[in-house]
C-alpha positions as CSV (number, residue, x, y, z in Angstrom):
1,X,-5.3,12.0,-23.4
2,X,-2.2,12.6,-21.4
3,X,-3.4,15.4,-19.5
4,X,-6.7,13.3,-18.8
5,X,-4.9,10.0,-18.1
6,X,-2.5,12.4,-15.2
7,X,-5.8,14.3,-13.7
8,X,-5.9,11.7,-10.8
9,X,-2.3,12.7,-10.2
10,X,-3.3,16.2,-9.6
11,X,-4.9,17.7,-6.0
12,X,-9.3,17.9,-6.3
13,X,-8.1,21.6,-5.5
14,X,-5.6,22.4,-8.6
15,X,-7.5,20.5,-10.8
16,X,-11.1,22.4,-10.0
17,X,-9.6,26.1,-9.5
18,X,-6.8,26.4,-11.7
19,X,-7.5,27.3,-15.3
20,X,-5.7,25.8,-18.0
21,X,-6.7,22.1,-16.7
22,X,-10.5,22.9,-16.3
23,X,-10.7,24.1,-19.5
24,X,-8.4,22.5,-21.9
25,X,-10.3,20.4,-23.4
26,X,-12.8,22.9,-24.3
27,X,-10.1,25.5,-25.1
28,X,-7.6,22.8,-26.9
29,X,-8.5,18.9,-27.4
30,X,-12.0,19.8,-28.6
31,X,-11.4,22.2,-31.7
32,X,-8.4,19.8,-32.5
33,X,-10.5,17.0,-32.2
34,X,-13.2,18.6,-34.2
35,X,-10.7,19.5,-37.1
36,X,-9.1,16.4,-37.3
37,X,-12.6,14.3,-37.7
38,X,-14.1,17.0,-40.2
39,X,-11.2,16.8,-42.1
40,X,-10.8,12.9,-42.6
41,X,-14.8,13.4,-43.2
42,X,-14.1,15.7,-46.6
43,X,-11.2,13.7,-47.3
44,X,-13.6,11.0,-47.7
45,X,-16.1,12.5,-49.3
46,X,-13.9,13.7,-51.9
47,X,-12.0,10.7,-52.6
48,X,-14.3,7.8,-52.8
49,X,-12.0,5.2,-53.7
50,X,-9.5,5.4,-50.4
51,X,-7.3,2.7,-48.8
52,X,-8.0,1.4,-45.7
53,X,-5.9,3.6,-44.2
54,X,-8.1,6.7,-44.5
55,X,-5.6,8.4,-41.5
56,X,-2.5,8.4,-43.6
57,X,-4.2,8.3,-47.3
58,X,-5.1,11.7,-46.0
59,X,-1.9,13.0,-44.8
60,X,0.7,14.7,-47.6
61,X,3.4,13.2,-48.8
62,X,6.1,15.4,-47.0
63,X,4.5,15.5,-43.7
64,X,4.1,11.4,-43.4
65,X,7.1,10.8,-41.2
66,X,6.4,13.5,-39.1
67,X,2.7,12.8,-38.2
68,X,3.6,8.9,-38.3
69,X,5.7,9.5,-35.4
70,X,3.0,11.5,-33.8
71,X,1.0,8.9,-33.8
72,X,2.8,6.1,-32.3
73,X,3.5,8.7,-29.9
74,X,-0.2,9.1,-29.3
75,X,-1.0,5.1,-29.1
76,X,1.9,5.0,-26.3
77,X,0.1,8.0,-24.7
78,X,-3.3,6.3,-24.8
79,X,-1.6,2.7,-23.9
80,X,-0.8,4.3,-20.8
81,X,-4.2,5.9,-20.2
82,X,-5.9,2.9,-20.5
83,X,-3.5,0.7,-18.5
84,X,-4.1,3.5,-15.4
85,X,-7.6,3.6,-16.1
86,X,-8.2,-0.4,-15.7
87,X,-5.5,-0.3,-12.1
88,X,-7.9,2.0,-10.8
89,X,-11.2,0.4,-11.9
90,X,-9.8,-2.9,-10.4
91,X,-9.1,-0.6,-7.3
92,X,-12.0,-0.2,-6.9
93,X,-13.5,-3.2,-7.8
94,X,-11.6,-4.8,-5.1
95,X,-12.5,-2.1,-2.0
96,X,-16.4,-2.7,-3.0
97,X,-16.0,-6.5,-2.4
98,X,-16.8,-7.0,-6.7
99,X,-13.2,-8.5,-7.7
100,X,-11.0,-10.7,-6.3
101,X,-7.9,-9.5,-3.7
102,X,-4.9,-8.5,-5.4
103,X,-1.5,-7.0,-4.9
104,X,-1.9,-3.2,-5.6
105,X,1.4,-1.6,-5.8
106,X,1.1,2.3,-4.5
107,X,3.9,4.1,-6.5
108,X,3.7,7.9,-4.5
109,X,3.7,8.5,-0.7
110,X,1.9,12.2,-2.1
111,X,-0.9,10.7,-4.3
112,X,-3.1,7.5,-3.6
113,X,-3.8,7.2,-7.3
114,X,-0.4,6.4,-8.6
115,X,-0.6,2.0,-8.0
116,X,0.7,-0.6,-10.1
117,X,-0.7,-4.2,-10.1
118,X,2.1,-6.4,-10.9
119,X,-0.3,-9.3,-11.7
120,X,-2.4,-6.9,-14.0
121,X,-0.3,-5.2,-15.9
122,X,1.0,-9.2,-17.0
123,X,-2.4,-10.2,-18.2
124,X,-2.3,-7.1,-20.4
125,X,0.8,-7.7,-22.5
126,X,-0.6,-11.4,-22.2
127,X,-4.1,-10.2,-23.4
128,X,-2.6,-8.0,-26.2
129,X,-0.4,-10.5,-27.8
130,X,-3.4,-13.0,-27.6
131,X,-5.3,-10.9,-29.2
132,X,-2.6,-10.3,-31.8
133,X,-2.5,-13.7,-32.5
134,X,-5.7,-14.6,-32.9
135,X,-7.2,-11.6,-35.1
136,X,-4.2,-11.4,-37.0
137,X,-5.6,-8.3,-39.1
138,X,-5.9,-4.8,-38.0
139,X,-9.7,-4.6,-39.2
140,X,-10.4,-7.1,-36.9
141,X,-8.8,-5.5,-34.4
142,X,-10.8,-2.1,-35.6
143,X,-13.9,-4.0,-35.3
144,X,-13.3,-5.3,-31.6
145,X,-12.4,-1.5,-30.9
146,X,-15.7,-0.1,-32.0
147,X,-17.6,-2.4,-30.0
148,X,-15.4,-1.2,-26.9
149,X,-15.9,2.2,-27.7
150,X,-19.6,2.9,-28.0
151,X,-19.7,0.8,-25.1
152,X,-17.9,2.9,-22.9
153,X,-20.0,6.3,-24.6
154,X,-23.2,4.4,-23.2
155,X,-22.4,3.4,-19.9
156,X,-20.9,7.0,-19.4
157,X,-24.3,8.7,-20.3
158,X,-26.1,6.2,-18.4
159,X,-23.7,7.2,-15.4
160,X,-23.7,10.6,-16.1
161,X,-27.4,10.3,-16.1
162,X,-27.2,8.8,-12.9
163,X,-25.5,11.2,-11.2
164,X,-27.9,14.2,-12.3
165,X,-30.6,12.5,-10.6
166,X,-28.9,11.6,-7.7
167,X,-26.1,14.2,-7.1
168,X,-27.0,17.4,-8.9
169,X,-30.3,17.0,-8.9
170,X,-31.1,18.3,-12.0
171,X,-34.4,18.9,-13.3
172,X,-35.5,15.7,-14.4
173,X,-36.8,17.4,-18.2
174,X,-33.5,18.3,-18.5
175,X,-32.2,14.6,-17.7
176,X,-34.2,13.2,-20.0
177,X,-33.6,15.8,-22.6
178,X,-29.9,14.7,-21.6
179,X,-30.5,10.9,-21.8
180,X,-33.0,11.5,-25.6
181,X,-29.9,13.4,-27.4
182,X,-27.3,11.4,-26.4
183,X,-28.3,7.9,-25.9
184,X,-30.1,7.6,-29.1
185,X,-26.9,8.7,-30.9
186,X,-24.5,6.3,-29.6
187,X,-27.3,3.6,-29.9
188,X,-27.4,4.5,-33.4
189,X,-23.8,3.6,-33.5
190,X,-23.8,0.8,-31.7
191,X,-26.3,-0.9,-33.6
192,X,-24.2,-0.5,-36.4
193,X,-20.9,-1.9,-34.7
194,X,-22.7,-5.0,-34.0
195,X,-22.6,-5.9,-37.3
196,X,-19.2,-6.6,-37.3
197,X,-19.4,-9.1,-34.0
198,X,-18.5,-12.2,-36.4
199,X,-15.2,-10.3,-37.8
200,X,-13.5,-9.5,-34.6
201,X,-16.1,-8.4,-32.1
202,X,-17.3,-11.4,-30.8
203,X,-13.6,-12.3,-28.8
204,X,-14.2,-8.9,-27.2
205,X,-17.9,-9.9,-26.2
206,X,-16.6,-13.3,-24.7
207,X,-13.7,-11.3,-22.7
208,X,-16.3,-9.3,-21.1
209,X,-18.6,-11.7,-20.3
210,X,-15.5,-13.5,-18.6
211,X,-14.6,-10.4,-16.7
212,X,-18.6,-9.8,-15.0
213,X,-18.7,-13.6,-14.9
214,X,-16.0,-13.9,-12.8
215,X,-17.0,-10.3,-10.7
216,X,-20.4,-11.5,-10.5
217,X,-19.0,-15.1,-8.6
218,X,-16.6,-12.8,-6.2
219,X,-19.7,-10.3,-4.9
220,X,-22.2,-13.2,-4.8
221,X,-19.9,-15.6,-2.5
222,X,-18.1,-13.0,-0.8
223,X,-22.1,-11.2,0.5
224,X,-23.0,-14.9,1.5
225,X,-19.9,-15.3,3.4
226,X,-20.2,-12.1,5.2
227,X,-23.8,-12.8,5.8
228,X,-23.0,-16.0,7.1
229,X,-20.4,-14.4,10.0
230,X,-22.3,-12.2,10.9
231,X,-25.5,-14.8,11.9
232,X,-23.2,-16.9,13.2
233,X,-21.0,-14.0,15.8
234,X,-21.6,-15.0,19.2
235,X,-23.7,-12.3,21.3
236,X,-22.7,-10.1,23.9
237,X,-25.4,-11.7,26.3
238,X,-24.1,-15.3,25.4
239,X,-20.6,-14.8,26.8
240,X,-21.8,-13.4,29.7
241,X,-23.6,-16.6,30.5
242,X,-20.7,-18.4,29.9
243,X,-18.8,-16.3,33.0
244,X,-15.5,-14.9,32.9
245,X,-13.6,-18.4,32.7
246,X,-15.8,-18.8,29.6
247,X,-16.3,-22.7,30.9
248,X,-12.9,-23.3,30.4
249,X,-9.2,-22.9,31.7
250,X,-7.7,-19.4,30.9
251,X,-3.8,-20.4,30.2
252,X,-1.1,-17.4,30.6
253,X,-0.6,-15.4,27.2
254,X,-2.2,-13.9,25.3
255,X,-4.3,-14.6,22.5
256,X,-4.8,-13.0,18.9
257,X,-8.1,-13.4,16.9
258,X,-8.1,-12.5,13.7
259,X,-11.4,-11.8,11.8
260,X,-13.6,-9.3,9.2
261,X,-16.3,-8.6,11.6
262,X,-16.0,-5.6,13.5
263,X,-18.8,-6.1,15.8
264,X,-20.0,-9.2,18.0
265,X,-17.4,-12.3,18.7
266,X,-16.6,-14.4,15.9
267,X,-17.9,-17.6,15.3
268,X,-14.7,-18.8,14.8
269,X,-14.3,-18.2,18.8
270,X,-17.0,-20.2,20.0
271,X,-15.5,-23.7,17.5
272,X,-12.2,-23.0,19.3
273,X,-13.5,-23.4,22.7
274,X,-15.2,-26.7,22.0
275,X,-12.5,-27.9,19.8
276,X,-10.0,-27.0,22.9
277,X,-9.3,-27.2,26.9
278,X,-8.2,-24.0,27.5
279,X,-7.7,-20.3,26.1
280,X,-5.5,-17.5,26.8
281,X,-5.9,-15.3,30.0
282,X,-6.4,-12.1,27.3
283,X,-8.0,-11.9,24.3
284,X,-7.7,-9.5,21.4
285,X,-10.0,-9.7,18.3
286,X,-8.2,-8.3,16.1
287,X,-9.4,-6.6,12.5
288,X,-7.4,-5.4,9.7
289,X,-8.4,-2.2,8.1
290,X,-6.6,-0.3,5.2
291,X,-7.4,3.8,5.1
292,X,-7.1,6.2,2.6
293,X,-3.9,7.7,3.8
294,X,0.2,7.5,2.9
295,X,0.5,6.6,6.8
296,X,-1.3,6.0,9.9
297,X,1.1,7.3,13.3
298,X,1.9,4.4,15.6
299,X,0.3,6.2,18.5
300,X,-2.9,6.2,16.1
301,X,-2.7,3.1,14.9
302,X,-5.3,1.0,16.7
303,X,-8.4,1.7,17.9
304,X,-9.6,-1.0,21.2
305,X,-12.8,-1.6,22.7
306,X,-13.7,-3.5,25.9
307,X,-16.0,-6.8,25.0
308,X,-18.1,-7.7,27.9
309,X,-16.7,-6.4,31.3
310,X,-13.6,-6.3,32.9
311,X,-13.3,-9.6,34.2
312,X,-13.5,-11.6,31.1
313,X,-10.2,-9.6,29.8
314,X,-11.2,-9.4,25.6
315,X,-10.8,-6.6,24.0
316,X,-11.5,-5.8,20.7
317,X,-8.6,-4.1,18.5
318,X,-9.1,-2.5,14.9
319,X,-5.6,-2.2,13.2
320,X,-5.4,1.0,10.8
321,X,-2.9,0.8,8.0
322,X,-2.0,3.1,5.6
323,X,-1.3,2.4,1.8
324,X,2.5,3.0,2.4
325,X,2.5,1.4,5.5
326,X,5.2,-1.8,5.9
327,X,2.7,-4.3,6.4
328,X,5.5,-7.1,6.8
329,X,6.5,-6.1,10.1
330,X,8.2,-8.7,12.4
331,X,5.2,-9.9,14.9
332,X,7.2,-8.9,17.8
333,X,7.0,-5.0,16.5
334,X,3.6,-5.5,16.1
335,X,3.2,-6.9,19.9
336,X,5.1,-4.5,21.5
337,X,2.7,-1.6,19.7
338,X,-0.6,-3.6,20.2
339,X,0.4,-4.3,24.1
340,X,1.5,-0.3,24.2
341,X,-1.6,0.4,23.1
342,X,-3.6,-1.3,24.9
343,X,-2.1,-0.5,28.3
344,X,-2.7,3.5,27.1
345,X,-6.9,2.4,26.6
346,X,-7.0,0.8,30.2
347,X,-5.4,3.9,31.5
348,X,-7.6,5.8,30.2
349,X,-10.4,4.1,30.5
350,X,-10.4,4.2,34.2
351,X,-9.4,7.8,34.3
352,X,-12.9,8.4,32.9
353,X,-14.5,6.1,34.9
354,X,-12.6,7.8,37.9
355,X,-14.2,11.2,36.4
356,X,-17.2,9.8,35.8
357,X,-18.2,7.6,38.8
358,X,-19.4,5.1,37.2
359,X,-19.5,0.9,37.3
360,X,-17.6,-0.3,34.1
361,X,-19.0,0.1,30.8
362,X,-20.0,-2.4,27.8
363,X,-18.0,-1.6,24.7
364,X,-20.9,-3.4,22.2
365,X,-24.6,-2.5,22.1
366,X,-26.1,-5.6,20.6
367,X,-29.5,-6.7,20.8
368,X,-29.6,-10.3,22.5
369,X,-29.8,-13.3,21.0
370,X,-31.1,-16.8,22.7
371,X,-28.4,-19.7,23.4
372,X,-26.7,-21.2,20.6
373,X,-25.3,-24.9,20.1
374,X,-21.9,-25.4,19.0
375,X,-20.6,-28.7,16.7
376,X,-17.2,-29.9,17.9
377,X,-15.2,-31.2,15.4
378,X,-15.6,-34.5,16.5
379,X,-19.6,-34.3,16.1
380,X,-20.6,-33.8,19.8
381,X,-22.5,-30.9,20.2
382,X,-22.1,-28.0,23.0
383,X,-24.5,-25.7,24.4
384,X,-22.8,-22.4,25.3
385,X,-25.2,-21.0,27.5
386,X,-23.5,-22.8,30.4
387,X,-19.6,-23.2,30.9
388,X,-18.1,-26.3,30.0
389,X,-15.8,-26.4,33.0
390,X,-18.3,-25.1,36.0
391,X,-16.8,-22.7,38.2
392,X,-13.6,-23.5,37.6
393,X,-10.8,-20.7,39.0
394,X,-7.5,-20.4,38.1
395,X,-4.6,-20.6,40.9
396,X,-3.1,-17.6,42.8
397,X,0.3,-18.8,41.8
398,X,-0.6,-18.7,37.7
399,X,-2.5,-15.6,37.8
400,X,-2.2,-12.6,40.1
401,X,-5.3,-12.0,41.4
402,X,-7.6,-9.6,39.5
403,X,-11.7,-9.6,39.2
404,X,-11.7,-12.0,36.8
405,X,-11.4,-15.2,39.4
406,X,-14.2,-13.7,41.5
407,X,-17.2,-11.9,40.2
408,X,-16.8,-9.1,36.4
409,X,-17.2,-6.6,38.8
410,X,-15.6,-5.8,42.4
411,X,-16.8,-3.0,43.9
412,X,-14.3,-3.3,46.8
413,X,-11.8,-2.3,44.2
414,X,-10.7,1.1,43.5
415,X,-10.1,2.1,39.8
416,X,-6.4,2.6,40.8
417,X,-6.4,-0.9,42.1
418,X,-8.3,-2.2,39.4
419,X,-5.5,-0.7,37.0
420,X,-2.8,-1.8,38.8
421,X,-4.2,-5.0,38.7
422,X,-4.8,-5.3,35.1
423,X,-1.6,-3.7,34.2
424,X,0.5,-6.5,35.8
425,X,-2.5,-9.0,34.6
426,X,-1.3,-7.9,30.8
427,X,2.2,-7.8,31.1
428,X,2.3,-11.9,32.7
429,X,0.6,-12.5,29.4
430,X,3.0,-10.3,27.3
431,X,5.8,-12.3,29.0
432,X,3.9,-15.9,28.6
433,X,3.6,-15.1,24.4
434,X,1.2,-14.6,22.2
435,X,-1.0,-17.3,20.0
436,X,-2.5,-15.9,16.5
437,X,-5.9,-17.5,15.6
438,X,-6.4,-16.8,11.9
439,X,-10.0,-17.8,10.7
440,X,-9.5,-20.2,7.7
441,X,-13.1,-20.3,7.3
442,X,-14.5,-23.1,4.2
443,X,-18.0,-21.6,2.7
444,X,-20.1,-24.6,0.6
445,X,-23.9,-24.4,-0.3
446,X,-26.3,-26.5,1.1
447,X,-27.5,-29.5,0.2
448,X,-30.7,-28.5,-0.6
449,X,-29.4,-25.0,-2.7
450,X,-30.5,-25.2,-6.4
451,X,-27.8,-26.8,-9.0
452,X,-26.3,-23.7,-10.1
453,X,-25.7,-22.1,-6.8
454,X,-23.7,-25.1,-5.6
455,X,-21.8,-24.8,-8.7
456,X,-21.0,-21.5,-7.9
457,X,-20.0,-21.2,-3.9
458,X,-18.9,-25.2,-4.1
459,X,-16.5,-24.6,-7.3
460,X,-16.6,-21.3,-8.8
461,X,-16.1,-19.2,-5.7
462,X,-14.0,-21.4,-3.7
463,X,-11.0,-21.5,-6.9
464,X,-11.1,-17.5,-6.9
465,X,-11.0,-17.6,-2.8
466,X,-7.6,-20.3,-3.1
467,X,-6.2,-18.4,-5.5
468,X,-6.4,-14.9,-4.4
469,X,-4.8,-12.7,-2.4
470,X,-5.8,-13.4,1.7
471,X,-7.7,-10.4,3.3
472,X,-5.0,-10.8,6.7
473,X,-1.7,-9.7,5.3
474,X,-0.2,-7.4,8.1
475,X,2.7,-9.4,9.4
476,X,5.1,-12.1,9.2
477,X,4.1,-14.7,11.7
478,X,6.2,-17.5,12.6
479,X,4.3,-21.1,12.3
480,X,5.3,-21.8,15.6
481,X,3.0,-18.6,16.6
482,X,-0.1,-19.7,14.6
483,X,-3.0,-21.6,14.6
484,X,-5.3,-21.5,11.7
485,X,-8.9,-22.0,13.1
486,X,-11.0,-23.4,10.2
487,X,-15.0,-23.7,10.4
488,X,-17.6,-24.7,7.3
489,X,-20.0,-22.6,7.0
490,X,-23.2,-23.9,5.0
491,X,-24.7,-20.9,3.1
């Protein structure tokens, strides 16, 4: 168990090619295994009147202490197995959208498997003493244990199953051959631990249920949320009707949009222009995204695309972090490198153009979508296929002037010019400060969803989503900085 509970430690290389860990169980756990059951099973047969005890009624009388302590030994070595094996399941849970966001720990710069989960590893010694408490006999406990066990045996032949048809593609005879043998075994079993449900198994039945209850409400709610963004994104086409003012004043700065989607505008956009005068003279959507690496390089650390053309001045940014990375940085660190980085994309974005000979280029390929009508907060209703202020152009003396107060593209320009331009265009909004619109979005079924989806999405869903860990944790940003943009959506 200690050598299996450390394999995700190891390199996929070492663990595949090197020789005593491929085959040590085969080679070492398995005939000890196989001894130690066949010899409890005589032990039984010949002594029918035993204790309960049957592991250390077995064991002489001057090797007690000794195998005593090998055996707490061995429950501290399983505790431990266990306890990694439910941090990574939860890992997991979490990156497939099944469990709620927590904090996850990474203990090694060298392996992504070694995490901790603070709040976790609580609700175990919480759990445990519970448990403790309530069975309050180590039968109980025994019987709650069983039920755990065969249930793990099945759902590993199932998956094992699973992944001979899928992966290996075996031949299916031998699958089923695979699936007979096993499956009926462990069923056998099984059927026999449910007896015992009334004497202990039953809390471990009602844990269970709690645990796919509650990732059941997370995947549900979080799928309609995401399904919800993404119908209501505004369109590539829409925001070139709306003109590179987008029917409203551009004030110097620059502005940060935080969202999930990493394609289209988010909705979250088009509220703030009806809910306000003005926006800044650059916008960045900005999107959050952890890899599987100890550290992403500053110079690699975002990736930027143009949204619409050149005079409408958005951009689209996807921040890569690492699992070691400081996520806490101070916001003006995280300026400085997200301006950096996107003056480097414009450079060379117009050196390939230059190389290319070509007019500018459209960053998203989306298919188009017809006008869509925007509630204010205040009820009134806004149709974004024309501009709310009509050609409207900012003064000389604010901006310096660039394509964006005459048509999105100038062919009188040079690219030089045009990169000249823009560079002094971004650095008046670095100097004018920059505005972080978090989405704060609300998600509540409709009126006329049946009873028990309301209960879930209206109750259910949004506890887990107030209590949980936010998906945009990537720096500290001072209140005077931010501006929490929040929008119902009806699902």
């Amino acid at each position: 168990e200690a050598i299996f509970s450390n394999l995700c430690h190891f390199p996929v290389r070492f663990v595949q090619h090197v020789f005593p860990l491929q085959f040590m169980f085969v080679l070492l756990v398995l005939p000890c295994l196989v001894l130690a059951y066949l010899g409890q099973a005589a032990f039984l047969i010949a002594n029918e009147k035993t204790p309960e005890h049957i592991f250390f009624a077995s064991i002489p009388g001057n090797a007690f202490w000794p195998v005593f302590l090998l055996a707490n030994l061995a429950a501290l070595i399983a505790s431990r197995t266990m306890t990694i094996a439910i941090f990574q399941c939860l890992k997991q849970s979490i990156s497939l959208g099944c469990f709620p966001r927590l904090k996850i720990v990474h203990t090694s710069r060298k392996f992504m498997a070694k995490i901790y989960i603070p709040v976790v590893n609580w609700f175990l010694l919480a759990s445990c003493l519970g448990f403790i408490l309530l069975f309050r006999s180590t039968s109980d406990v025994g019987n709650a244990y069983a039920i755990a066990e065969l249930g793990v045996m099945i759902m590993a032949t199932v998956y094992v199953t699973l992944i001979m048809l899928l992966i290996w593609e075996t031949n299916i005879i031998k699958v089923i051959s695979f699936l007979i043998t096993f499956l009926s075994l462990e069923l056998i079993f099984f059927s026999s631990a449910l007896s015992s449900v009334g004497d202990g198994g039953w809390a471990l039945l009602v844990f269970a249920s709690g645990l796919v209850m509650i990732m059941f409400i997370w995947n549900y709610g979080t799928k309609l949320k995401y399904d919800s963004e993404l119908k209501q994104k505004l369109s590539k086409d829409l925001m070139r009707k709306l003109g590179p003012n987008l029917g409203t004043m551009r004030a110097p700065g620059l502005g940060l949009v935080y969202s999930e989607i990493v394609t289209g505008v988010p909705a979250i956009f088009g509220h703030f222009l009806t809910a306000l005068p003005a926006i800044h003279s650059i916008i960045v959507f900005v999107c959050v995204r952890n890899v599987p690496v100890p550290a992403v390089p500053q110079s690699e650390r975002f990736l930027f695309q143009r949204v619409c053309t050149r005079g409408y001045h958005m951009f689209r940014c996807i921040a890569r972090y690492g699992y070691k990375d400081k996520k806490q940085e101070h916001h003006n660190t995280f300026e400085r490198l997200l301006i950096e980085g996107l003056e480097k994309f414009i450079q060379r974005e117009a050196v390939e153009l230059s190389l290319q000979s070509e007019d500018d280029v459209d960053s998203d390929e989306e298919p188009s979508t017809p006008g869509q009508i925007i509630t204010a907060p205040n009820g009134s209703l806004y149709s974004l296929d024309a501009p709310l202020l009509v050609d409207f152009t900012p003064s000389v003396d604010t901006i310096p002037e660039t394509p964006s107060c005459s048509t999105p593209q100038d062919p009188s320009l040079d690219y030089t010019q045009n990169l000249e331009l823009e560079l002094a265009f971004i650095k008046q909004a670095k100097e004018s400060g920059a505005v972080y619109l978090i989405d704060n979005p609300i998600v509540k079924a409709r009126k006329d969803s049946w009873f028990f989806k309301k209960l879930i999405i209206n109750y259910f869903f949004a506890f887990l989503r107030n209590n949980c860990r936010r998906a945009i944790v990537s720096m500290s940003i001072p209140h005077s900085n931010l501006l929490q943009v929040r929008l119902t959506s009806y699902v």
